[in-house]
Every structure is written in C-alpha cells, then in structure tokens.
C-alpha positions as CSV (number, residue, x, y, z in Angstrom):
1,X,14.0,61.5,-44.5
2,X,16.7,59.0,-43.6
3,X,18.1,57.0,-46.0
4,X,17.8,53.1,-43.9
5,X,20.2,50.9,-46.8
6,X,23.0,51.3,-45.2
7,X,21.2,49.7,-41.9
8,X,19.3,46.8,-43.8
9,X,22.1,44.5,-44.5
10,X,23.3,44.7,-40.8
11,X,19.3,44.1,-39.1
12,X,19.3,41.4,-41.7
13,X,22.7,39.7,-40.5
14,X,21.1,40.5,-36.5
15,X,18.1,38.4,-37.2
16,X,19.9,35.7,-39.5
17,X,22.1,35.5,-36.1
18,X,18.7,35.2,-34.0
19,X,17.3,32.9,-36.2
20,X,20.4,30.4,-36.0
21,X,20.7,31.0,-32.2
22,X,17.3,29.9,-31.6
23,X,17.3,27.3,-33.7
24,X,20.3,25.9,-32.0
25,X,18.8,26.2,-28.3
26,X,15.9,24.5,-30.0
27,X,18.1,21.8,-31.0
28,X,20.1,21.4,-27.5
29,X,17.2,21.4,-25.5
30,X,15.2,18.4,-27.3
31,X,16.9,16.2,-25.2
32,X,16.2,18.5,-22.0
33,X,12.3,17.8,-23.3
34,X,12.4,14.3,-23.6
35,X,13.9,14.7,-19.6
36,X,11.7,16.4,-18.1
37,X,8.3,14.4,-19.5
38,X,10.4,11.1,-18.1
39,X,10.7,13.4,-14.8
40,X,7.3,14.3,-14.6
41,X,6.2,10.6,-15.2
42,X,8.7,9.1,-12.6
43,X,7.2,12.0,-10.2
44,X,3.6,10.7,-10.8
45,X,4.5,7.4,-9.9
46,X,6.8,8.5,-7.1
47,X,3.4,10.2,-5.8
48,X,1.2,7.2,-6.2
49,X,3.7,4.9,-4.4
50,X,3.8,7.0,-1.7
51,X,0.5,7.3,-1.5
52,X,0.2,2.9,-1.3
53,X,3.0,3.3,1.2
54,X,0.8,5.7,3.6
55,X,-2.3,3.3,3.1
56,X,-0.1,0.4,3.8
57,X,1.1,1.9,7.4
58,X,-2.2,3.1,8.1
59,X,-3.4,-0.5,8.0
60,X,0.0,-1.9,9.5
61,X,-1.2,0.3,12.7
62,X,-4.2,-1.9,13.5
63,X,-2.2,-5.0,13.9
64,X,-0.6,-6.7,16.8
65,X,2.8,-6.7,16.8
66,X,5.3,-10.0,17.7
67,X,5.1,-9.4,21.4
68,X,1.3,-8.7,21.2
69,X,0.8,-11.9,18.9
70,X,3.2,-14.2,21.3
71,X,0.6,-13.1,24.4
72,X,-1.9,-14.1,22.4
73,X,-0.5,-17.6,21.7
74,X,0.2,-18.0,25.3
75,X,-3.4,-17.3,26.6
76,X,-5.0,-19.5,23.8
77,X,-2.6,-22.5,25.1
78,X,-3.8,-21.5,28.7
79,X,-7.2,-21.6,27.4
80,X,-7.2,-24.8,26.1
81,X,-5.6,-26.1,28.8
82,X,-8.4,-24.8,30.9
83,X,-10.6,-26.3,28.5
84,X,-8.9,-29.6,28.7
85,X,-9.3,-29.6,32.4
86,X,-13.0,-28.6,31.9
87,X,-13.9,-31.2,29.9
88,X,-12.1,-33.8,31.7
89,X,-15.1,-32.4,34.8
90,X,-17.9,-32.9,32.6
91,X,-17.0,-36.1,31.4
92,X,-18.5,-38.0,34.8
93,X,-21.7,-35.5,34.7
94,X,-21.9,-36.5,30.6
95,X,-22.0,-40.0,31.5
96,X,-24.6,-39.5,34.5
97,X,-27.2,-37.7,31.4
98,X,-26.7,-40.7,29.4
99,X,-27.5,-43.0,32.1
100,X,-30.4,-40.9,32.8
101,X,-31.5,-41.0,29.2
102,X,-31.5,-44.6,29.7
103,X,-33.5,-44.9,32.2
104,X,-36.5,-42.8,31.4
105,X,-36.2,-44.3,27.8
106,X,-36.8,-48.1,29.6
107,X,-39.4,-46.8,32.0
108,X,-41.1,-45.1,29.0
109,X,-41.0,-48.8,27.3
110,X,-42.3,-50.9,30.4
C-alpha cells in the first residue's frame, strides 16, 4: 500500500485555498445579490407599466382627435343655428295653439 502522509498536508492546504476562495466570491457577490432582486423588482414594475401604457393607447384609439373634435364643434354651432331659425318658425304657429286653446276653453264656458 501507499503511504498518503506525505499528500495530506498539501490536499489539506488545496481545500483550505477552496474554502477561502469561496468564501471570498461569497463575499463579493453579496452586493451582486442585493442587485439583481432590485433588477428583478424594477423589471416587474417596468412590465406592469407597460402593460397600463398598452391599455391606455388602446382606449386613446376610440377617441376623436383635435381635428375630429373641431368638426364636431362646428356642426353643433350649425345645429343650433338651425335650431334658432327653427324655433323662430314655430313661434307664429305656438301662438296660433294658444289662441286656439283660448277659444275652445271660452266656448266650453258659454
């Protein structure tokens, strides 16, 4: 058999030398921990923003834009315009009903 003395001392200086390398990387990459939870976190929010975003230009898509809206203005000023103009036609046939109204209520009376 071999005689494995001589060898002991240097396995046990190989894994005293394992032992403080790993320890060190241990060490030096707390910090590289602590960076990638904060990643991961920014990431999740990065997600849900975008996802807010998407919804938000979704809806956006629906809505008229300026020149849309400004046509719009322009045919409800038409419109009352048109209205003012209808009104003002009625007004003499409004006034006819009332007198009307009169009339049958003093016949009813008589």
């Amino acid at each position: 058999m071999m005689d494995l003395t001589p060898v002991i001392p240097w396995v046990s200086g190989l894994i005293s030398i394992i032992t403080l390398l790993t320890l060190l990387k241990n060490i030096l990459s707390s910090g590289e921990k602590e960076l990638d939870v904060r990643l991961k976190a920014a990431e999740t929010k990065l997600i849900e923003h975008d996802r807010r975003i998407q919804t938000i230009e979704g809806e956006m898509k629906h809505l008229p834009d300026r020149d849309a809206q400004h046509r719009m203005e322009l045919q409800l000023a038409e419109m009352n315009g048109k209205f003012a103009a209808l009104e003002e036609r009625l007004r003499p046939i409004a006034q006819v009903s009332i007198r009307l109204q009169e009339f049958m209520l003093e016949q009813a009376n008589k």
